[in-house]
N, CA, C and O atoms as a Tripos MOL2 file, in Angstrom:
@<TRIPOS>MOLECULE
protein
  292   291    73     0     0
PROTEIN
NO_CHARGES

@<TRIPOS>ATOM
      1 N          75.5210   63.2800   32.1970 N.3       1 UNK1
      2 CA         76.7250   63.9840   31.8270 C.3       1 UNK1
      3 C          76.3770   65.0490   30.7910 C.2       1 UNK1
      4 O          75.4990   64.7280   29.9910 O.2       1 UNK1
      5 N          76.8770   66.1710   30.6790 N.am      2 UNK2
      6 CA         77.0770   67.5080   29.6870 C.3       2 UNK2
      7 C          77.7590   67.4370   28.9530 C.2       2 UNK2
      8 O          78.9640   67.2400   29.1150 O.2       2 UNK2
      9 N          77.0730   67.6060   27.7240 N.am      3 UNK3
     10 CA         78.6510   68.0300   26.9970 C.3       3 UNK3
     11 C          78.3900   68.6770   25.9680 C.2       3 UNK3
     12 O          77.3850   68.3740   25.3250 O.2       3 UNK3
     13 N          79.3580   69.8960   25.4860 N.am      4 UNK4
     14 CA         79.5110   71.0270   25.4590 C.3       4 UNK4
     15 C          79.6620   70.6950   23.5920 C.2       4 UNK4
     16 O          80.1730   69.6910   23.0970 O.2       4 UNK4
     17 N          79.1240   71.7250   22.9360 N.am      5 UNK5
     18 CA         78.6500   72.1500   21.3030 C.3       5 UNK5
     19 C          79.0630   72.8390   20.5760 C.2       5 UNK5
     20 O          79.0380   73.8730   21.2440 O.2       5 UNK5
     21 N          79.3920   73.0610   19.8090 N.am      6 UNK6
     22 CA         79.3220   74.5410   18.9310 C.3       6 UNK6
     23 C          78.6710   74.9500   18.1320 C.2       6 UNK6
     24 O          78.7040   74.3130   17.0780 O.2       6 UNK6
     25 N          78.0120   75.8370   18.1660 N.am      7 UNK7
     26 CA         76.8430   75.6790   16.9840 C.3       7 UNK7
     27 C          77.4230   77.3220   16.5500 C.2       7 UNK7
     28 O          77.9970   78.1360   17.2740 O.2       7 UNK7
     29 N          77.0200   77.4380   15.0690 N.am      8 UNK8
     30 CA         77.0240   78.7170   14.4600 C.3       8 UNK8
     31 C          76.2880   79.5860   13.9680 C.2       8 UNK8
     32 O          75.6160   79.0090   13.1140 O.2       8 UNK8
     33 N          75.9280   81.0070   14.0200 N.am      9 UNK9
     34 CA         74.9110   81.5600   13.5990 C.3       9 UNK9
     35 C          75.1690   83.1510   13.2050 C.2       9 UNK9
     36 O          75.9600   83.8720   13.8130 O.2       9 UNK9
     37 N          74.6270   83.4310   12.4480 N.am     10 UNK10
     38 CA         75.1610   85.5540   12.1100 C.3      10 UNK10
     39 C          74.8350   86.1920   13.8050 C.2      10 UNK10
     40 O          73.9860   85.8620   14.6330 O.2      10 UNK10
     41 N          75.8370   87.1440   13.8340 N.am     11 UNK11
     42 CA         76.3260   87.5960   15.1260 C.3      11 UNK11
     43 C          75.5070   88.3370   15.5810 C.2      11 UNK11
     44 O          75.3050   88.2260   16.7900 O.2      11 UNK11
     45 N          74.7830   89.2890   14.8750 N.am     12 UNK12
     46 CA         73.3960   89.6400   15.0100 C.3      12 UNK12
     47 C          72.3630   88.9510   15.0850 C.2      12 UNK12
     48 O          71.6740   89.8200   15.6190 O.2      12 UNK12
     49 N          71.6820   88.0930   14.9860 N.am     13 UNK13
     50 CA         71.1090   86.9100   15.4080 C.3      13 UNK13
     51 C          70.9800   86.6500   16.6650 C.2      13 UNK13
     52 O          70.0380   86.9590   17.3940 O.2      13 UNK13
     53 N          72.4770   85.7480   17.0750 N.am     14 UNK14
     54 CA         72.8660   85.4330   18.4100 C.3      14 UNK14
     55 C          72.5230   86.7240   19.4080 C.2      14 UNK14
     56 O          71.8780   86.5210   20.4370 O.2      14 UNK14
     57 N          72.9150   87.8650   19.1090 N.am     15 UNK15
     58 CA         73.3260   88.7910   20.2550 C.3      15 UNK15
     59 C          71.1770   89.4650   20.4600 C.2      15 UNK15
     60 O          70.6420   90.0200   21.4190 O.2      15 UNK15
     61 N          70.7310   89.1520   19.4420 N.am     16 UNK16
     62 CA         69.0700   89.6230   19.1750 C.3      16 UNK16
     63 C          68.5240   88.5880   20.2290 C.2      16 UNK16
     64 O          67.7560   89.0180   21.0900 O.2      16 UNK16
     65 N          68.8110   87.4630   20.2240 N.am     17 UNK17
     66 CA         68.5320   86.0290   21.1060 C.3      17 UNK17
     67 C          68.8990   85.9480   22.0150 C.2      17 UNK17
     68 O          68.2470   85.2430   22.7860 O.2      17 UNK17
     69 N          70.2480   86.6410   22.5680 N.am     18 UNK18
     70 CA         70.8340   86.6340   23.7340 C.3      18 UNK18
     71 C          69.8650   87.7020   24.6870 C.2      18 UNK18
     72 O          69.6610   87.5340   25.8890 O.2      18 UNK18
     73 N          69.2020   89.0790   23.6880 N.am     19 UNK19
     74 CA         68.3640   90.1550   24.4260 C.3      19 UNK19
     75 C          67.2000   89.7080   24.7950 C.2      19 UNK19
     76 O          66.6110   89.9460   25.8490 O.2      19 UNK19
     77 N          66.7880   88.8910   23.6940 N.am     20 UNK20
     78 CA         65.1390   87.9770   24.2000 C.3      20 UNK20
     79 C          65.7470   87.0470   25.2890 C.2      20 UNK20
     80 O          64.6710   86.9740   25.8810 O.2      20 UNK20
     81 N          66.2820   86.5440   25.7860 N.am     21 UNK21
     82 CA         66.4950   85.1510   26.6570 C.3      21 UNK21
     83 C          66.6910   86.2000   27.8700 C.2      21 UNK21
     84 O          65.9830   85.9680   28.8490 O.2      21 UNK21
     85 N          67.4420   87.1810   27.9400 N.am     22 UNK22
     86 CA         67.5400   88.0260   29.0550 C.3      22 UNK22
     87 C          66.5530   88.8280   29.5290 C.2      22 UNK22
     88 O          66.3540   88.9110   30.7410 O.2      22 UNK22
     89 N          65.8160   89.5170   28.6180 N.am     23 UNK23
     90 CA         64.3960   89.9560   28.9780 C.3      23 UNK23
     91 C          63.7670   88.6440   29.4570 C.2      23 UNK23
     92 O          63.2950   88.9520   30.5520 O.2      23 UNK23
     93 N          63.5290   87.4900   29.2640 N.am     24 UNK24
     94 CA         62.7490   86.7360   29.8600 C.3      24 UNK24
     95 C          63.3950   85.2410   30.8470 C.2      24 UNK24
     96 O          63.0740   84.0670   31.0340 O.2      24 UNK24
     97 N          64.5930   86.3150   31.3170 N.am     25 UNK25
     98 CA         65.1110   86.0550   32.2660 C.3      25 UNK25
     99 C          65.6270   84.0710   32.2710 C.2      25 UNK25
    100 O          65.3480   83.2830   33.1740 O.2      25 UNK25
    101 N          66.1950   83.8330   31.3290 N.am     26 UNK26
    102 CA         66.9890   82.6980   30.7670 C.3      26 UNK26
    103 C          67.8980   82.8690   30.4340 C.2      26 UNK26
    104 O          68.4850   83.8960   30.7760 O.2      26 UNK26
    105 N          68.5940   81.7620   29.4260 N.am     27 UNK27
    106 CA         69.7960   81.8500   28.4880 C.3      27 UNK27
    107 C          69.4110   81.4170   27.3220 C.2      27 UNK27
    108 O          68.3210   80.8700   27.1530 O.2      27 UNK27
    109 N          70.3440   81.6370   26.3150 N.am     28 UNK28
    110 CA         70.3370   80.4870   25.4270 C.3      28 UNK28
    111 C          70.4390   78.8220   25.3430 C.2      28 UNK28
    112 O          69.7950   77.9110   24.8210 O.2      28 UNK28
    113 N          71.5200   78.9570   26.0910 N.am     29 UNK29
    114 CA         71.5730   77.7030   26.7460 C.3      29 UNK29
    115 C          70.5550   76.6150   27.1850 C.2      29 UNK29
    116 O          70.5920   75.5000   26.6660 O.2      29 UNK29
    117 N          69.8230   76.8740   27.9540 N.am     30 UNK30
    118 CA         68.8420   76.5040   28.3620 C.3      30 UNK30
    119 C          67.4410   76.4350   27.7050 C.2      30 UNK30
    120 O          66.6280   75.5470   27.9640 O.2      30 UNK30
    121 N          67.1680   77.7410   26.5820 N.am     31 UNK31
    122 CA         66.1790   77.2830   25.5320 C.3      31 UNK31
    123 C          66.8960   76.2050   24.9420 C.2      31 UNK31
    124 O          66.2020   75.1920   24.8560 O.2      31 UNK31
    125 N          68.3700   76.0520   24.3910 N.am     32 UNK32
    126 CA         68.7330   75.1400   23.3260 C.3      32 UNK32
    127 C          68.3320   73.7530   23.7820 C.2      32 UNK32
    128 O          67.7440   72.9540   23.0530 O.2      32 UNK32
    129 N          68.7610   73.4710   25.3020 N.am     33 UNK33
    130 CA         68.4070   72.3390   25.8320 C.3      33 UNK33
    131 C          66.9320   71.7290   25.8210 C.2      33 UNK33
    132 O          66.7510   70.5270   25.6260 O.2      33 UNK33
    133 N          65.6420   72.8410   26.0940 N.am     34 UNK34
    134 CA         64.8150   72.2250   26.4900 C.3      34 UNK34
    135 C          63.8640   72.2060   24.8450 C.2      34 UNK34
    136 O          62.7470   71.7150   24.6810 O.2      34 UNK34
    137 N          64.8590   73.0030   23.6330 N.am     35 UNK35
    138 CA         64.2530   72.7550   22.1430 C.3      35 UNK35
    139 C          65.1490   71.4060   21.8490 C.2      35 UNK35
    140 O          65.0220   70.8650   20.7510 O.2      35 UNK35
    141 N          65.8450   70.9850   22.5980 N.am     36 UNK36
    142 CA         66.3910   69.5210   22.2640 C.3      36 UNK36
    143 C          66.1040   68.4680   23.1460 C.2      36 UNK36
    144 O          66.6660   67.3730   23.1070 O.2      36 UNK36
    145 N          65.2260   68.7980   23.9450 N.am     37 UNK37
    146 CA         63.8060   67.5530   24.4810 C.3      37 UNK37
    147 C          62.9480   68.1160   23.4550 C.2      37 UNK37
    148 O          62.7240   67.1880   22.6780 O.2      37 UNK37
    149 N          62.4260   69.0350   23.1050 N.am     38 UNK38
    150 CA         61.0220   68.6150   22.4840 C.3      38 UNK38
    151 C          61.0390   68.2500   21.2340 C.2      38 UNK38
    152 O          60.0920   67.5630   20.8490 O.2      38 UNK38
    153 N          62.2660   68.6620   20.1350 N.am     39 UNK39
    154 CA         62.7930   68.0900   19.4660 C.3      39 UNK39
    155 C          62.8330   66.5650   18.9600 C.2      39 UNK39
    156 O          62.3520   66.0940   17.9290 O.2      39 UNK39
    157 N          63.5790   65.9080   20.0360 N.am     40 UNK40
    158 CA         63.7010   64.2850   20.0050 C.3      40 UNK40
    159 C          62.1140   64.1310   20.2880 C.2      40 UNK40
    160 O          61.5390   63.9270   19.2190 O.2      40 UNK40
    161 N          61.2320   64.1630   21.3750 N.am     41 UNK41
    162 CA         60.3230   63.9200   21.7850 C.3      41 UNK41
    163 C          59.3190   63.7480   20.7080 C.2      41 UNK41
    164 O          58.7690   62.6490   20.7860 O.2      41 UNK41
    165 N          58.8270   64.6310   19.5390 N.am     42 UNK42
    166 CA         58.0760   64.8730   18.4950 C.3      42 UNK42
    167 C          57.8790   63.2280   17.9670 C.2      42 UNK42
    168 O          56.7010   63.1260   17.6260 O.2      42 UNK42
    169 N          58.5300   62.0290   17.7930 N.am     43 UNK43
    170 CA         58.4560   61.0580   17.4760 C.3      43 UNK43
    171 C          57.4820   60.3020   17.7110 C.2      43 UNK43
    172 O          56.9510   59.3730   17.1030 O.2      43 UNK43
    173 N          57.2390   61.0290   19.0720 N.am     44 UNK44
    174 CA         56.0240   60.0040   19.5850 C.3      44 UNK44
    175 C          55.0290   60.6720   19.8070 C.2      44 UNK44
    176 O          54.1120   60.0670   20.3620 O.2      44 UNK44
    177 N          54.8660   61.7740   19.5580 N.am     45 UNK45
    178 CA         53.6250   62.4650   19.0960 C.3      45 UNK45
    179 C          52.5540   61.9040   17.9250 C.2      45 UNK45
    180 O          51.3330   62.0620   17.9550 O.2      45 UNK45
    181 N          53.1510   61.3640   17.1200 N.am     46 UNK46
    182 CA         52.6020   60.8180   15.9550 C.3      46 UNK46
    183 C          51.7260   59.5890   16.5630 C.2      46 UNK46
    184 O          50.5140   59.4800   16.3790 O.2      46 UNK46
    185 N          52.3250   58.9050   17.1290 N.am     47 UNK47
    186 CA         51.9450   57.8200   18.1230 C.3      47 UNK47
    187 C          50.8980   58.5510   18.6730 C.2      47 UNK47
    188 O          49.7650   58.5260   18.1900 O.2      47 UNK47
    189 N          51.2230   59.2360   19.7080 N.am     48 UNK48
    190 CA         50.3040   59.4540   20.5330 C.3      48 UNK48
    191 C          48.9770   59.8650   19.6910 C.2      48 UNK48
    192 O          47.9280   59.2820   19.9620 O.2      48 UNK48
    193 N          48.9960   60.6210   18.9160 N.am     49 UNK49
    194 CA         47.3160   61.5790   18.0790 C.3      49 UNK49
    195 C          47.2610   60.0620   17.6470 C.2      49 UNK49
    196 O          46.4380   59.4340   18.3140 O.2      49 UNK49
    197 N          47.7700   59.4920   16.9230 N.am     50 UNK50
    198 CA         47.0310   58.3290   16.5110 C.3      50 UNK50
    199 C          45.9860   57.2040   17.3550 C.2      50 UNK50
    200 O          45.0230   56.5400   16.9720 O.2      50 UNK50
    201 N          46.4570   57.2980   18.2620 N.am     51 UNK51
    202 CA         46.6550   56.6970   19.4190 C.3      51 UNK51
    203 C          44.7240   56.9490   20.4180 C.2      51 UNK51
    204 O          43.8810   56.1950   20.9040 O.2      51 UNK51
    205 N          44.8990   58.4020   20.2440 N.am     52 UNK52
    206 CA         44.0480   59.6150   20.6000 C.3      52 UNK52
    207 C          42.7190   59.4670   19.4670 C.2      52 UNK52
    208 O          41.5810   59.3210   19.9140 O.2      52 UNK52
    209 N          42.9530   59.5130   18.0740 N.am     53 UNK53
    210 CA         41.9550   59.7970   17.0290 C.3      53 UNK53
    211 C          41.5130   57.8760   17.7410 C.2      53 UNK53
    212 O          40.5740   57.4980   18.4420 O.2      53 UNK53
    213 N          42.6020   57.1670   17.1800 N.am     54 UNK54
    214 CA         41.4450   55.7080   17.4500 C.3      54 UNK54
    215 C          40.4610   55.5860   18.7270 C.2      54 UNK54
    216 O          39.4880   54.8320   18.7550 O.2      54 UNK54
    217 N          40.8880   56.5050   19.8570 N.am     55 UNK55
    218 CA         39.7450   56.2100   21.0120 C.3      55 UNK55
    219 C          38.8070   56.6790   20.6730 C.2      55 UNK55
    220 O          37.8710   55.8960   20.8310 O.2      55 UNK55
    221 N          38.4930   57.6680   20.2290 N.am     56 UNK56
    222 CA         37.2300   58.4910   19.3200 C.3      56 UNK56
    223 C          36.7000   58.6300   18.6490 C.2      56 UNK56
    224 O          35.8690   59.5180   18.4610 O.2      56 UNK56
    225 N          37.2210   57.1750   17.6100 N.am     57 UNK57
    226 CA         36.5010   56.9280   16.7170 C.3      57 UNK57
    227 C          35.0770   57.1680   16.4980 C.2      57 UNK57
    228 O          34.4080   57.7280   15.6290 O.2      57 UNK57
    229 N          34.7940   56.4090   17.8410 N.am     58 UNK58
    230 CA         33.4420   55.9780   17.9780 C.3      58 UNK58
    231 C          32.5480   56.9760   18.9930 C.2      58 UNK58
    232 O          31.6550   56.6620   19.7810 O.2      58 UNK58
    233 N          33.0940   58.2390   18.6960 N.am     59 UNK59
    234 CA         32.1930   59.5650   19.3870 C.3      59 UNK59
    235 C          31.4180   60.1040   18.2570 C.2      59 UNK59
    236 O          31.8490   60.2270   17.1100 O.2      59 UNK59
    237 N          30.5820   60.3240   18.5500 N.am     60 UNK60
    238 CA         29.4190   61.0390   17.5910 C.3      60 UNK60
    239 C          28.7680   62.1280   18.0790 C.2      60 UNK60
    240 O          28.2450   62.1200   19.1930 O.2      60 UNK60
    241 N          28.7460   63.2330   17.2180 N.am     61 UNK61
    242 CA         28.1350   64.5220   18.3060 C.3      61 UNK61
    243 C          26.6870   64.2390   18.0600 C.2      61 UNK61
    244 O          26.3970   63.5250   17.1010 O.2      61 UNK61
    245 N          25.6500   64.7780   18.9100 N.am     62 UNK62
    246 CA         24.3070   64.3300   18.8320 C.3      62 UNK62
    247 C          23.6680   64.6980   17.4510 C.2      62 UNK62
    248 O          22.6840   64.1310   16.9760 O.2      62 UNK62
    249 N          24.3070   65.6460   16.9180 N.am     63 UNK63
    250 CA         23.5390   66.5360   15.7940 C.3      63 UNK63
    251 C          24.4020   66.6730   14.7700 C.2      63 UNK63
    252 O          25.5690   66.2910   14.8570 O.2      63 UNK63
    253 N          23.8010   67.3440   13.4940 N.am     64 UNK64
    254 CA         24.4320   68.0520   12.5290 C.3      64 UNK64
    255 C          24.3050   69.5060   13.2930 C.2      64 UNK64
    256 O          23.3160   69.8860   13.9200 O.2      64 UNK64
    257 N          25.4890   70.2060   13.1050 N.am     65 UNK65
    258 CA         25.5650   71.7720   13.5580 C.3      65 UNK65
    259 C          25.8240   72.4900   11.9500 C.2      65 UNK65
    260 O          26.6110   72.2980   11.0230 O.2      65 UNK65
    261 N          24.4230   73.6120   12.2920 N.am     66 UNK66
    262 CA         24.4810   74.0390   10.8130 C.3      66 UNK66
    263 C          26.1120   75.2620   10.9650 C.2      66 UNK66
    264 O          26.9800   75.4970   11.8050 O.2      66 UNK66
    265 N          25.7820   75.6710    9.7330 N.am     67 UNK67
    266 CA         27.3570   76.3850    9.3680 C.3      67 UNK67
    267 C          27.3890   77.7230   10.5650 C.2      67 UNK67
    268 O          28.4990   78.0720   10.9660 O.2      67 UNK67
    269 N          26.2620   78.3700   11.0500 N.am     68 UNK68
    270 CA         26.2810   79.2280   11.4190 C.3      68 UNK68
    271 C          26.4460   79.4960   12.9840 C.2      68 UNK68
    272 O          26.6410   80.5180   13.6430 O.2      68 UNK68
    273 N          26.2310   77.6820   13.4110 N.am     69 UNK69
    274 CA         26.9080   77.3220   14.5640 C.3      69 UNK69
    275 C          28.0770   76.8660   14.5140 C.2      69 UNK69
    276 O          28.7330   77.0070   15.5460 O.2      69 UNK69
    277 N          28.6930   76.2300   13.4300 N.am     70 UNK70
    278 CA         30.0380   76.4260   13.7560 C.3      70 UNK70
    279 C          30.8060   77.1620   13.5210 C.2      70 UNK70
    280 O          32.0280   77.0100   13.5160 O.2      70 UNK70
    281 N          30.1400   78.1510   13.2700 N.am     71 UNK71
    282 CA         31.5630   79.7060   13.2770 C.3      71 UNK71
    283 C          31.1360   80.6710   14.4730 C.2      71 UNK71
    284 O          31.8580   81.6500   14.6650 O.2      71 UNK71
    285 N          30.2270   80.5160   15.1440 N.am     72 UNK72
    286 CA         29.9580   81.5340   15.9870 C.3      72 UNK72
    287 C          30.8870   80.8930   17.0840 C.2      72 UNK72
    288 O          31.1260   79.7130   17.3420 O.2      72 UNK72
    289 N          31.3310   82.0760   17.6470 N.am     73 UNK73
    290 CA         32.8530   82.2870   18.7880 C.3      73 UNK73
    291 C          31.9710   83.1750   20.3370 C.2      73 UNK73
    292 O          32.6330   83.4920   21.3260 O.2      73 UNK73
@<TRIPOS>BOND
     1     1     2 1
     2     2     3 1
     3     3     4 2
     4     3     5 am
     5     5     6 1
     6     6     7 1
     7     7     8 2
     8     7     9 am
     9     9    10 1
    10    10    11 1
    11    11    12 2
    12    11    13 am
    13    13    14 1
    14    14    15 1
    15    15    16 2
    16    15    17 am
    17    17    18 1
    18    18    19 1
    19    19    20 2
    20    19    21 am
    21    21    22 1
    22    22    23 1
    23    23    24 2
    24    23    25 am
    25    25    26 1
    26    26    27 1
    27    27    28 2
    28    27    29 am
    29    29    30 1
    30    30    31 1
    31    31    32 2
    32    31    33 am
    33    33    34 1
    34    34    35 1
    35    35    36 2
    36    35    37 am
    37    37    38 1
    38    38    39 1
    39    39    40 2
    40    39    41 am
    41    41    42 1
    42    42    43 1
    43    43    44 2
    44    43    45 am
    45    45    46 1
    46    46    47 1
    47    47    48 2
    48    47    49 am
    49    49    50 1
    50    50    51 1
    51    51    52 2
    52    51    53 am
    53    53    54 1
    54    54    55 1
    55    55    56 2
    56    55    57 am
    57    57    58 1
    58    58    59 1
    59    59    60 2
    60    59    61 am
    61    61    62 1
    62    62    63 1
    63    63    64 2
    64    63    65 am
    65    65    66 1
    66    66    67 1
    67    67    68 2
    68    67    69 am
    69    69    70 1
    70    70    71 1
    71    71    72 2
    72    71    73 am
    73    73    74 1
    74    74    75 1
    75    75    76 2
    76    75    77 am
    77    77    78 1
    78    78    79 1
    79    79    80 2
    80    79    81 am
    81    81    82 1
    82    82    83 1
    83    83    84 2
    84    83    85 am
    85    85    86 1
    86    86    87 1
    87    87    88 2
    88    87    89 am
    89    89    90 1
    90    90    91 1
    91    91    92 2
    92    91    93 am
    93    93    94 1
    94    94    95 1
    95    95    96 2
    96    95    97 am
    97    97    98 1
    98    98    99 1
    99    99   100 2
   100    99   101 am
   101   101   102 1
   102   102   103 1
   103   103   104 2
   104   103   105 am
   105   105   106 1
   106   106   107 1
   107   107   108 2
   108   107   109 am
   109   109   110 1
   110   110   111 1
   111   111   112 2
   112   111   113 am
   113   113   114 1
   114   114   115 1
   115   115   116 2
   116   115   117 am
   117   117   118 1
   118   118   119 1
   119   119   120 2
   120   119   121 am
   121   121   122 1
   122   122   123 1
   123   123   124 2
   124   123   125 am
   125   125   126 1
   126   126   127 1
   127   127   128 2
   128   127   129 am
   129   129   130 1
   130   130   131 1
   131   131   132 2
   132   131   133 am
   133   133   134 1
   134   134   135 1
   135   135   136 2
   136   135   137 am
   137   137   138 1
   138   138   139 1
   139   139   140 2
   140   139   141 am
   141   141   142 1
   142   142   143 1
   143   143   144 2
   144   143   145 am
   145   145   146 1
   146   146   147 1
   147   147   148 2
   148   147   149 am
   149   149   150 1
   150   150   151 1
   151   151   152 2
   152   151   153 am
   153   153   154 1
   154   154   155 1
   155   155   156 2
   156   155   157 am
   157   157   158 1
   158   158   159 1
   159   159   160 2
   160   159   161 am
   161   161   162 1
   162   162   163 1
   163   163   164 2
   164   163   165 am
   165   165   166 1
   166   166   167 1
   167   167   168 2
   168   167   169 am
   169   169   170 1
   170   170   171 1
   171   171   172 2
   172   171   173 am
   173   173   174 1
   174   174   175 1
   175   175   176 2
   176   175   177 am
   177   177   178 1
   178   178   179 1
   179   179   180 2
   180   179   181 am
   181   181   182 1
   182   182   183 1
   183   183   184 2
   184   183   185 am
   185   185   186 1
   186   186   187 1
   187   187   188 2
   188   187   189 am
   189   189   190 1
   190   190   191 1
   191   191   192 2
   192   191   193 am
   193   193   194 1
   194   194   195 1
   195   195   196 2
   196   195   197 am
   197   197   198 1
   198   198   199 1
   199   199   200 2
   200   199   201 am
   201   201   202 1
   202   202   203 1
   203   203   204 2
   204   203   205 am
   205   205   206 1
   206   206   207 1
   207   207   208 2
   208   207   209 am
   209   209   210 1
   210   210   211 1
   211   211   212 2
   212   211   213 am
   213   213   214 1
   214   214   215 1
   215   215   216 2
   216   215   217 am
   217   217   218 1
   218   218   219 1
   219   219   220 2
   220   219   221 am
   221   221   222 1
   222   222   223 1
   223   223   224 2
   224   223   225 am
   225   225   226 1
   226   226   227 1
   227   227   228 2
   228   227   229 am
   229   229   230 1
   230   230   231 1
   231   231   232 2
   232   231   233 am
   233   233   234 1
   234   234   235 1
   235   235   236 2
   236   235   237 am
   237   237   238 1
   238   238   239 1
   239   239   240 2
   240   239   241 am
   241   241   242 1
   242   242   243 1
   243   243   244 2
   244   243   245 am
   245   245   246 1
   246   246   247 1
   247   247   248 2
   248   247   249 am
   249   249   250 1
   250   250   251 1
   251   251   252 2
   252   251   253 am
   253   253   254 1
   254   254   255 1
   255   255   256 2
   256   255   257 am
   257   257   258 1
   258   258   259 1
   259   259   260 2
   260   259   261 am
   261   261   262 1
   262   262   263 1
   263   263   264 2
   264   263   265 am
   265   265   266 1
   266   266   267 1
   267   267   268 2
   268   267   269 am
   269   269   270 1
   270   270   271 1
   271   271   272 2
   272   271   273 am
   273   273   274 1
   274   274   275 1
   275   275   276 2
   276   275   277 am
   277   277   278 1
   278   278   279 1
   279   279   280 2
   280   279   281 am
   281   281   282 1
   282   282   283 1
   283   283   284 2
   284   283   285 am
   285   285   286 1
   286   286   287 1
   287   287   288 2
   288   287   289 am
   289   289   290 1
   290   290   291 1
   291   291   292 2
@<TRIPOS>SUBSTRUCTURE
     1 UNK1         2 RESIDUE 1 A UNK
     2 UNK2         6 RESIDUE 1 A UNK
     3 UNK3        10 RESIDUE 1 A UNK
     4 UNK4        14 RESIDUE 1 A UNK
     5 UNK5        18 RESIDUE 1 A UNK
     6 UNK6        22 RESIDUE 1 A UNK
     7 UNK7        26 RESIDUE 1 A UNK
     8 UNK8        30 RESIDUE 1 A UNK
     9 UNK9        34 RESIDUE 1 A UNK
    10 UNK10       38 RESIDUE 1 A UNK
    11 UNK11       42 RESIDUE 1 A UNK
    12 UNK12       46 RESIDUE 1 A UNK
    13 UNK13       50 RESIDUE 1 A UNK
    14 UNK14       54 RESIDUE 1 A UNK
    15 UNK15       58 RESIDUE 1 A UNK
    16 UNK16       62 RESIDUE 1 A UNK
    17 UNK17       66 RESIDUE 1 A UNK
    18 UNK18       70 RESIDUE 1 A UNK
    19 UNK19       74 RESIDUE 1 A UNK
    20 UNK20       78 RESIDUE 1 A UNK
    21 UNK21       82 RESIDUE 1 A UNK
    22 UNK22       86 RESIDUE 1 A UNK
    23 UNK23       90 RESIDUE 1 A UNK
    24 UNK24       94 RESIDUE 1 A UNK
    25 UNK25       98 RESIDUE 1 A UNK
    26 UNK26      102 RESIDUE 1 A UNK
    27 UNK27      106 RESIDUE 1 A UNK
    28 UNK28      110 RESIDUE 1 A UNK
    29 UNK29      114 RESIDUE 1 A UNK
    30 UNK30      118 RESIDUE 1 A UNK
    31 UNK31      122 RESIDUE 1 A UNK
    32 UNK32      126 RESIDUE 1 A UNK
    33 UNK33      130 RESIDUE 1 A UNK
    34 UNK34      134 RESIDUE 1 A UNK
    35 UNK35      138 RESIDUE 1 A UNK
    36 UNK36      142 RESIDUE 1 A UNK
    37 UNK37      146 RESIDUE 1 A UNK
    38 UNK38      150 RESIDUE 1 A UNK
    39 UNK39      154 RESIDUE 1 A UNK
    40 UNK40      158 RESIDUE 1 A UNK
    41 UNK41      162 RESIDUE 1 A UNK
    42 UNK42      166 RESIDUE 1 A UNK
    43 UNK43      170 RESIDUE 1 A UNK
    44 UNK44      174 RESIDUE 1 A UNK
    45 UNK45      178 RESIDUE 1 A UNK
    46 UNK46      182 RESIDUE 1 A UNK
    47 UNK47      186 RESIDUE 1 A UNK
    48 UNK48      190 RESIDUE 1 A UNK
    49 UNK49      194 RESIDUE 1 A UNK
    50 UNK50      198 RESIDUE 1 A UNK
    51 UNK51      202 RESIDUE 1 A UNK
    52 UNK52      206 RESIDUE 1 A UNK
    53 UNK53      210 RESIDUE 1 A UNK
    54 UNK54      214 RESIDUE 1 A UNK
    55 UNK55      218 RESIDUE 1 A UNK
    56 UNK56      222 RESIDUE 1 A UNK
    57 UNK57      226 RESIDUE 1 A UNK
    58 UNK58      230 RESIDUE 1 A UNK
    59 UNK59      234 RESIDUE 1 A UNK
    60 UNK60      238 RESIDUE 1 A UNK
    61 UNK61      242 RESIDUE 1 A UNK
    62 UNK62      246 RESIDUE 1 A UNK
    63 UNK63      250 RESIDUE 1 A UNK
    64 UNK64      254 RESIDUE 1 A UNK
    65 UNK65      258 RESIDUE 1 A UNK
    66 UNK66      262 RESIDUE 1 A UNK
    67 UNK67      266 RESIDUE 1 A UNK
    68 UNK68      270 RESIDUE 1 A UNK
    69 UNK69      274 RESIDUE 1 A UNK
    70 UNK70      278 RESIDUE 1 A UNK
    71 UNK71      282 RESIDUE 1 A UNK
    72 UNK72      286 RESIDUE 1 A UNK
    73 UNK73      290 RESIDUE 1 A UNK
């Protein structure tokens, strides 16, 4: 089920947001929705990296990499 919000914001703002969502061929609407899954979702992110760092604990890279290998791109 939907159900419908009001949210408030300076009118310039909204109408600046309304030009980005239309250039990239959306709404507002629909960003608001899918920033209110990722929103709630963030909870278990914490979980998850934690989750992630403990499997890897136990990785070891073969070497020390001096400084000049780890900045080269």
């Amino acid at each position: 089920m939907t159900k419908n919000i009001t949210l408030s914001a300076d009118e310039t703002l909204i109408e600046r947001a309304k030009e980005k969502a239309r250039q990239e061929n959306t709404s507002l609407n629909k960003l608001f929705r899918e920033w209110v899954t990722k929103y709630i979702s963030r909870e278990n992110i914490d979980i998850e990296f934690d989750n992630l760092m403990q499997s890897l604990q136990d990785v070891r890279p073969g070497r020390k990499f001096s400084r000049d290998e780890m900045n080269e791109r």
